[in-house]
C-alpha positions, 0 to 999 in steps of 0.5 A: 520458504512460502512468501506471501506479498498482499497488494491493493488496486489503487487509482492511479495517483495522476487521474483526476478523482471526483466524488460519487453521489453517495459521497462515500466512495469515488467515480469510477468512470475514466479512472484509471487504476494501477498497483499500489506504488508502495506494494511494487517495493513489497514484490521486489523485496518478496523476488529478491527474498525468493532468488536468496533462499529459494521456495515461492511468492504467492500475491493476495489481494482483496476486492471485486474483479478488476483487482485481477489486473493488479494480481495479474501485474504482479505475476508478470515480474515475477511472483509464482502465484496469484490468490484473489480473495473476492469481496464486492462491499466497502470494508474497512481496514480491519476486515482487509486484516482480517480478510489477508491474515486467513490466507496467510494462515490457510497457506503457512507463509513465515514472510509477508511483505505489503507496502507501508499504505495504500495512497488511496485512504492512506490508512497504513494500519493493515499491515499492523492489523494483519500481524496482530491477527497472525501473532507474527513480527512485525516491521513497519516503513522498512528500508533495509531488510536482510533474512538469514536462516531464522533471523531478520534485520530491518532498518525503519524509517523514524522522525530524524532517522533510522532505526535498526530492528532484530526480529524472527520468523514468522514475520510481516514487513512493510515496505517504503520508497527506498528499500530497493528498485522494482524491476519491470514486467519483461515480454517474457513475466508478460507472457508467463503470467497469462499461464500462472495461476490465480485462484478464487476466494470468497470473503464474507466481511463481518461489521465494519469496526469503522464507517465512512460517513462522508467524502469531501473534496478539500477547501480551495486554496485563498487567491493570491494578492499582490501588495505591491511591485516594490520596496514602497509595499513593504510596511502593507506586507507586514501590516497584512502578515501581522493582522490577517495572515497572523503570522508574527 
């Protein structure tokens, strides 16, 4: 069985993000970057799929050069090939779908893994996106999933619950904190993936279906008032939750 798991290059979700100029993207120097926390379910399930009914794991994922760094990662717990698929512009979600579901066609991969949303714009629509294109199944904010021979079943994440899904092959599923524990990059994945293989493709956006018109940072908190320190401030806590804050 051919795998495909798509993964994103995210900042680090502990640095300190500042906005650029431009106000539509954010400064790059002193960020660091890492695997997006979500897709380290999505490679895990992809190994853990590859150990049960054997074949390959291929990882793609779009973006400008340092996207290799991630690519690499991912090669180093374990996948068996990297596919970087190159796009300097800033596309929107629609052409990352686009982008991930040509490969994924130019492959022939029945199973496809991602992690629900990329904590950087948290749009958590590719995934859906990318099953439309394809015309596969699709799972979303799984955390359980079982394949045997031709059929899948998943259990979902829903307000108040789970929720249990049947699907079939050719699906895609996307992952959630829950499903399983990533394994680590040992010194041996490390010094195998500097063999594997990661190739190169061109992606030539077509017009974005969405554009980002503006970054902001977001409101600073009010500061704190203490009425009082005992029970004689009582009737002004109220008096001030009922007027200002509103509350009752």
């Amino acid at each position: 069985m051919k795998i495909v798991v798509c993964v994103s290059h995210v900042p680090d979700t502990a640095t300190k993000i500042k906005i650029a100029s431009d106000l539509k993207s954010i400064e790059q120097n002193g960020v660091s970057f890492i695997l997006n926390p979500y897709d380290e379910f999505a490679i895990e399930e992809a190994l853990k799929t590859k150990e049960k009914v054997g074949g390959e794991v291929i990882v793609l994922s779009v973006g400008s050069d340092s996207n290799k760094e991630t690519i690499r990662k991912a090669l180093a717990m374990g996948v068996d090939e990297g596919v970087h698929i190159k796009c300097d512009a800033q596309i929107d979600s629609f052409n990352v779908a686009k982008a991930l579901s040509d490969e994924i066609k130019n492959l022939g991969a029945e199973l496809v893994f991602m992690g629900k949303q990329s904590v950087d714009y948290d749009n958590g629509i590719v995934g859906s996106l990318t099953a439309a294109m394809l015309d596969y199944s699709i799972a979303t904010v799984c955390v359980a999933f079982e394949l045997n021979d031709n059929s899948i079943t998943v259990e979902r994440e829903i307000e108040g619950g789970r929720e249990v899904v049947h699907m079939t092959l050719p699906a895609v599923i996307t992952t959630q904190k829950g499903l399983n524990e990533p394994r680590y990059a040992s010194l041996k994945g490390i010094m195998a993936a500097k063999k594997k293989t990661i190739s190169e493709k061109v992606y030539s956006p077509i017009p974005n279906q969405v554009d980002l018109v503006e970054m902001k940072n977001p409101q600073p908190k009010n500061p704190g008032r203490i009425i009082g320190t005992d029970a004689s401030a009582v009737p002004e806590l109220v008096k001030l939750l009922k007027e200002e804050a509103k509350v009752f």
